[in-house]
Structure formats: C-alpha cells, structure tokens
N, C-alpha and C positions, 0 to 999 in steps of 0.2 A: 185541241188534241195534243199529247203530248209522246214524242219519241226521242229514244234515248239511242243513243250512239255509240257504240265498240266498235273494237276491231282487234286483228294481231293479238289472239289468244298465244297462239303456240305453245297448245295445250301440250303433254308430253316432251316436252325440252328441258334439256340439262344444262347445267353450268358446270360446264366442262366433265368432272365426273360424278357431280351431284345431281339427285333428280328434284323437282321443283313441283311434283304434286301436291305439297300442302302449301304451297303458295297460291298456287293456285285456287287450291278449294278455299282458302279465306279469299280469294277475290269474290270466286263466287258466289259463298253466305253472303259477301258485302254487297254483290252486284242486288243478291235477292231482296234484300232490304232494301235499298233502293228503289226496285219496283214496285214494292210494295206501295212505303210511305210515300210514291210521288204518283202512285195508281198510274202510270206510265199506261199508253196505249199498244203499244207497238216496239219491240225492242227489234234492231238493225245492227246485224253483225257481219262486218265489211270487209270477210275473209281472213286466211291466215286463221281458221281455227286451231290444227294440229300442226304441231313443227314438222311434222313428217308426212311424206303421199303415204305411208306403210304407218301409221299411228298405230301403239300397244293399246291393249287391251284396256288395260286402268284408264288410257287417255279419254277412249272411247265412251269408256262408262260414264266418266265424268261429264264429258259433255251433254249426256242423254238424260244421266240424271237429273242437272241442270234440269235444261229444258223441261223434263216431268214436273219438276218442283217448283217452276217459274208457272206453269199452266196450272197447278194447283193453288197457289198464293194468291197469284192476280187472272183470275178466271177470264176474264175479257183481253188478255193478251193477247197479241200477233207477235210472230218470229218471221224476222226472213233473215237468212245466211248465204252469201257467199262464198264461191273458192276463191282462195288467196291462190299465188305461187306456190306455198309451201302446201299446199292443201290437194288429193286427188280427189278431181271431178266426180268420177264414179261413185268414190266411197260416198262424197256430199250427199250425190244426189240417191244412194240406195234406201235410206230409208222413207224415202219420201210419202208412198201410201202411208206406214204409221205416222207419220209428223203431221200429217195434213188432219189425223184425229186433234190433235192438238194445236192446231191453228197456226200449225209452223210451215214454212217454206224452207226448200236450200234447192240453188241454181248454183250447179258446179260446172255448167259448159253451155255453151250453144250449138247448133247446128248447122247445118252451112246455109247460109244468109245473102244471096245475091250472089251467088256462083253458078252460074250456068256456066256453060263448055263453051260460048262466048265470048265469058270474062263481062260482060252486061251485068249491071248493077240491079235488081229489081224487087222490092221490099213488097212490091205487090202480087208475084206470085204467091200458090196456096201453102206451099214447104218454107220460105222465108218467110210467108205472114206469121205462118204455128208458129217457127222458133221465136220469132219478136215477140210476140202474144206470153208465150212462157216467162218474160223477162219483165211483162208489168202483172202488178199486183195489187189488189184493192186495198187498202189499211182503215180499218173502223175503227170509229171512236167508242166509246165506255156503253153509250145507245146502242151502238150494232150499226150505225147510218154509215155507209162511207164516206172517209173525213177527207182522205187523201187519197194519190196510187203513187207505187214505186215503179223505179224502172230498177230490176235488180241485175244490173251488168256483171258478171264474173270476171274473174281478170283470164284475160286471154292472150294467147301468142297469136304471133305474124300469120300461122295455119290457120286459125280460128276465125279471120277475117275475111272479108268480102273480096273480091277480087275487081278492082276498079281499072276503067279505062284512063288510060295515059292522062288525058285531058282533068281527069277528077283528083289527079295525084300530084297537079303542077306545082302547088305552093307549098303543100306539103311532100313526106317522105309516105312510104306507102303502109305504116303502121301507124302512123300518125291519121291519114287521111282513112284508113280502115275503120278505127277507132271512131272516126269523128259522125261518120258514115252513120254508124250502127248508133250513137246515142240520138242522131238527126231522126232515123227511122222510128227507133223509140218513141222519142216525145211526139214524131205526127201521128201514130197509133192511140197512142195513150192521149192526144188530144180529142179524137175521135168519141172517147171514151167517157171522159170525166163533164163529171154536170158543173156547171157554175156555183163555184165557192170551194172548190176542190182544189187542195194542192198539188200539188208533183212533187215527188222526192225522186232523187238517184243518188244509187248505190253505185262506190264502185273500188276494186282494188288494183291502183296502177301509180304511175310517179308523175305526178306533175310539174310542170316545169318551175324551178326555182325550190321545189321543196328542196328542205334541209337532211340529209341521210347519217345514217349510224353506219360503218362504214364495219363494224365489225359484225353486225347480227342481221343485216338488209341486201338479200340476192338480187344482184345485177336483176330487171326484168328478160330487157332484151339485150342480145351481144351488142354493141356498137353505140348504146348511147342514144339510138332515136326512140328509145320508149317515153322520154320527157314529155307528156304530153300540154296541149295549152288550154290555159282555163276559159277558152273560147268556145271548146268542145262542150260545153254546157249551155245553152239555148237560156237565153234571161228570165225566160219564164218559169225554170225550176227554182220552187221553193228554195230548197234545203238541199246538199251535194254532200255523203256521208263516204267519210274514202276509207281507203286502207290501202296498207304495205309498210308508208313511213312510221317509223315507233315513237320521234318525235311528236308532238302537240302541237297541229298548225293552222296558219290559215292559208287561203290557197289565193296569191296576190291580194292579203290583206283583206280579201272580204269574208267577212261574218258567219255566210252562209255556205262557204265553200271550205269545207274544214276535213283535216285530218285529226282524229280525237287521239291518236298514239297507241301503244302499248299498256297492259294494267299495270305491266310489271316491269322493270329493269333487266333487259335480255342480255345486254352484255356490260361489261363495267364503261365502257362509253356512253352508258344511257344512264348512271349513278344520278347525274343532276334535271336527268327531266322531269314536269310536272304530271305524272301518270294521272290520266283520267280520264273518264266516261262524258261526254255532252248529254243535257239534258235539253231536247229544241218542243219547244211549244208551238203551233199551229191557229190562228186564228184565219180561218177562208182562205185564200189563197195564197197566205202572208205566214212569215216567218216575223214572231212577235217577242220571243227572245232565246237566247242561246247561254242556260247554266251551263257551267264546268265544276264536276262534281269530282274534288279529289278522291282517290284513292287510299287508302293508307296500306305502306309498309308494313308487310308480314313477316319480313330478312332485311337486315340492312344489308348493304357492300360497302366493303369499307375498301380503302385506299392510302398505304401507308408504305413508304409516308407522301402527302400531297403530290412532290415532285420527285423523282430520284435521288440517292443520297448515298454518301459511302458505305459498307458495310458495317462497321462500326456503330457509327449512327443510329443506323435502323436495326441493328440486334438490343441498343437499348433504348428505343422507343417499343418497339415490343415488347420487351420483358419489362416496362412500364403499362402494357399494357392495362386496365384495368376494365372489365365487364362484368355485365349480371350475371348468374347462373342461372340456364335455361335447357329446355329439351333440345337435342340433336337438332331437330325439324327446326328450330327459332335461332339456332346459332348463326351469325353473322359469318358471310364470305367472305374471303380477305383475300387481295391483291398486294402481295409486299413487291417494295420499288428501288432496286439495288443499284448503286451505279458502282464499277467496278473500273478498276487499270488493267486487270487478267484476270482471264480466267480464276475461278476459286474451287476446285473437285467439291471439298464441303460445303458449297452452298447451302443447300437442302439439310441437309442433316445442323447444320447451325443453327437455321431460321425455325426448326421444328423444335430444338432444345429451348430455344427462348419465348418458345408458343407454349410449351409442356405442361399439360392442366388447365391452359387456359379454353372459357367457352368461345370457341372461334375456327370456323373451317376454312383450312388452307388452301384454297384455290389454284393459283400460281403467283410463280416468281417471275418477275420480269425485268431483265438485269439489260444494262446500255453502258457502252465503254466508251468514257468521254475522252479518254487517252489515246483510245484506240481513232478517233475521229479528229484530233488536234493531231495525229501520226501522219493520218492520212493527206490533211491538207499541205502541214509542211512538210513532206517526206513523200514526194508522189514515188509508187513501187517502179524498182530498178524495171530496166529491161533486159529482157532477159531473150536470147535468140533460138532459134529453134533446134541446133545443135547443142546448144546448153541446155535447155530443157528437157533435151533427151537423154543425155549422160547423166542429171540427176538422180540419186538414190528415192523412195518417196520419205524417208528420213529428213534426207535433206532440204527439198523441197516444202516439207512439215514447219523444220528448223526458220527456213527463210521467211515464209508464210504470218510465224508466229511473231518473230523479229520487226517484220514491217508492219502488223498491226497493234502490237502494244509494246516497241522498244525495250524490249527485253529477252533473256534467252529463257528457252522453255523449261520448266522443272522437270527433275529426274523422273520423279515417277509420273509425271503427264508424256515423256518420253517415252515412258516402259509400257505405259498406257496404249500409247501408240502402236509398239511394236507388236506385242498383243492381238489388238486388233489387224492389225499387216497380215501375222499371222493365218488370223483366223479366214481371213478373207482367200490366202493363198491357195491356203488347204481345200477351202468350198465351193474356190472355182474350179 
C-alpha cells in the first residue's frame, strides 16, 4: 500500500503584499501527477490547509477542485484532512456529507473525550467512544481490502482535551499528558479494530519536542511553551506518524517513521533553503517498507540580496547588475534587498526601485540593520537622564538626543522638519 504525505498548504497566503495562487496551483498539477504515476493509495493532509479560519473564496475553490481532480485521475484514492492551527474546525469539517462521495475525510475538531463533571478519565463511555471512533479511519488499498486505519488526530488546544486527575498528569504538564491520553485511547480502539496485517498510521498537526521552527511563518501552538510534545506519545506499534505544523522537512528524534514532510512551498524568506517536499511511505503488513522524498519544484524563486547585509552603495550596484529572464508577473521572482546603513536614508525605497526599473523582479521588502548604530550602543551606553530632565525636555530635543546616541551623528534638516510636521499633526488630532 502506498501513502503519500503533506502538509501546511496555506492555501490563500500572501507574501506580504503578493498573492501566491499560482504557486500554488503548480503545486497542485504537480501534486496530481504524482498520484497518478505512483497510483498512490491514500493521500494524508496534516492540516494547515488554508492560511486563514476565514479562507477567500479562490482558496476554497482551489482546494475542492483539487480534490475532485485527484478522485477523477486516481479513482481508488482516499483523502483524510486535518485542521492545522491555521485552519477553522467547522469550515473543515462542513463539507463532509459531499467529500465522503468522494472517498474523502476531514476531522476539524473533537468532542469532549473523557470529561465528565468529575474530571474522571473515561474512553469507554458512549459520547467519548463516538468522538474517538471519528478519529480512526479505514485506508484501502487499489483492491478495495483494508490495508491499514488512521488515527486522524486534529490539532487541538488545552479546551479540547480531557480533563485528567492530578495523579495522570504527574510527569507530565496537563497538555502534554491530554495529548498523550487521547492517542493512547486511539490506538486501543483502533486495536480492537484492525485484523492481522493491518497497519496503523497517525496523523497529526502539533510540535514535537526538538523539532526545528521557522520563526517567521510558524504560530506559537500553545502560550508558554508546553505544546512540545514527546515522541513517546506514539505507541511503538504505529507504522507510520504523518505530522504537521513545522515547514521544515523532518524527522522526529531521527526516526524514519516519525516524520514532518514540511511546507510545498517557501512561506517566508527563512524557509528560501529548505528542501520542500511530499513523502511517499509504502506499506507492506504491518511494516513501514520505505519512506521516498519526493521534491518539489519551484514555481517563484526568493531571492536574497545581497546574502548578508551590505552598504547601500553596494547593493544599488549589485542590483542594477542584476540580470534575469523575462517572464509573466505570476513567475517573477521575490526579492528581499539587505541594506546595512550608519543612518537613517528617507530615500531608501525610491533608490532601490530606480536600480530595479524594468527589471523582471518583485520587490518584497527592504530590510535595513545599523551596524553603527549597534558599535554606539555598546561603547557609548545612553546618558542618564533624571526625571526632572526628562520633563523639561522639548519632544524636539529628546528626538535630537535619541538620534545622537544611536548613530553618533546630528540629525538632518529635513528629517528635522520631518519631525516637526508630524509633532504637529499629532497635536492638532489629539
């Protein structure tokens, strides 16, 4: 049996003020090929479909059409989808009567699981059994036999969890020990279940502990840090562990079968050097028999220039060395320019746009760092100033001083006039 692993679509997402629809749709063509040529059994999407609980409309279409076009191609497909963080539950789980014509699943939430008025743990009442029961799922192979079952876990907060006694929650924290709870009940259901030679897969989108994060495009799960979960919460008896959240490509304490497959695409310019890709996991009985990694290919590049920070100078003529193809809008390459500066420059933007002028390349952002301003800082720690003095200050002067102690200079006229301008305006509006 062979299933294939995604995750962290964030369909509907921008880079910054561009939209990333046809990036997407080329993942998609490509995703579809794939399934084709590898007659894939079963595809597994591990949450984080839409960048948004409130996905647009195109998003939506996109991912439907998908889906109609993957059940048309490879007729003996299964879908299962989860909600990611980024992803609302509801929306997930609304189309579910149509998707189910289609041999598709999507688990956007659970129900309450072991909560009685109590606080008692109990996976064998009739309301905890349904919602656990929702959460596994049969997977067949190209025959129609069942080859394996999922446990398709959604990613859930601290409310969505069980409510454990004191005693259950010693070694761990009480999200940790929810979690572990609810994949425990899992697997003894779904033991119940499965005939001999059947594997077990689990799905799930949350952070494990040691994974590696992108720090610009990856939401906190939970406040405080105790969402890291341990790769212990996986019972040794599951096959295959298909995650989501991290955009990185990983494994989860180095084993094979505990994998985050990443992002298709580059969500922020921190993620320029990852290797985006889909897992291809084959199935022999109860065994996991190997694990492809199926690149991706770039549909945008992001570029980054220059590598490291650099004077202004510099990088106005590294740009206007620029040299690229000419291509449609939709295939133009993003660009991150990387300025390091002594002061302030009002023209920034307007420079870096005149030495781009005609070229095929979309201007992203400028990301400027004052290395003068950080050699000020260290030798030159700021005066003290008392709180009598502080009050007889003009906000002129205060501006004056401010400017002074982070880049050893006094401030330009017109960044002066600039200022008072706004003093102005601000005086008038309050």
């Amino acid at each position: 049996m062979k299933i294939l692993h995604t995750s962290d679509w964030h369909l509907g997402q921008t880079l910054h003020q561009y939209e990333r629809g046809y990036e997407h749709a080329r993942f998609l063509d490509w995703l579809l090929e794939q399934l084709e040529a590898e007659q894939v059994d079963a595809l597994l999407i591990a949450g984080d479909l839409f960048d948004h609980t409130n996905p647009s409309a195109a998003s939506q279409r996109q991912l439907y059409d998908f889906l109609t076009r993957a059940r048309a191609r490879v007729p003996q497909l299964a879908i299962v989808m989860i909600a990611g963080n980024h992803d609302s539950p509801g929306r997930i789980e609304a189309p579910g009567p149509l998707l189910s014509l289609f041999d598709a699943s999507a688990i956007g939430a659970i129900g309450a699981v072991g909560r009685p008025a109590d606080g008692a743990s109990d996976a064998n009442d009739e309301d905890s059994a349904a919602q656990l029961d929702r959460l596994i799922l049969p997977l067949k192979d190209r025959s129609g036999a069942v080859a394996a079952w999922c446990i398709a876990m959604p990613f859930l907060r601290p409310a969505d969890l069980p409510r454990l006694a004191a005693s259950e929650t010693e070694a761990l924290d009480s999200y940790q020990a929810g979690m572990a709870q609810l994949y425990r009940q899992a697997w003894q259901r779904v033991q119940a279940r499965r005939q001999p030679g059947q594997a077990v897969v689990a799905m799930g989108h949350c952070h494990m502990r040691g994974g590696q994060v992108s720090e610009e495009s990856e939401r906190r799960l939970v406040i405080g840090g105790a969402e890291a979960l341990p790769s212990a919460l996986f019972d040794p008896g599951i096959a295959y562990v298909a995650l989501g959240h991290l955009h990185l490509a990983q494994r989860v304490g180095g084993d094979p079968t505990r994998r985050y497959c990443g992002s298709p695409l580059p969500l922020s310019f921190s993620e320029v050097d990852y290797p985006h890709q889909v897992l291809l996991v084959e199935l022999s009985g109860e065994a996991v028999t190997e694990v492809r990694e199926l690149r991706i290919p770039r549909a945008v590049e992001l570029l980054r220039l220059p590598r490291q920070p650099a004077p202004l100078e510099q990088v106005l003529k590294q740009l206007e060395a620029l040299e690229l193809p000419q291509r449609p809008e939709a295939e133009q390459p993003y660009l991150l320019v990387r300025v390091q500066l002594e002061q302030p420059e009002p023209g920034l933007r307007a420079s870096i746009e005149a030495a781009l002028a005609g070229k095929p390349v979309r201007l992203v952002r400028i990301e400027t760092s004052h290395v003068r301003a950080a050699e000020l800082s260290e030798a030159n720690p700021a005066p003290k100033v008392s709180v009598e003095e502080l009050a007889s200050l003009e906000p002129a002067d205060f501006f004056g001083r401010l400017y002074r102690h982070r880049f050893g200079a006094e401030p330009a006229h017109e960044l002066l006039q600039a200022f008072d301008e706004l003093l102005l305006q601000a005086q008038e509006t309050a």
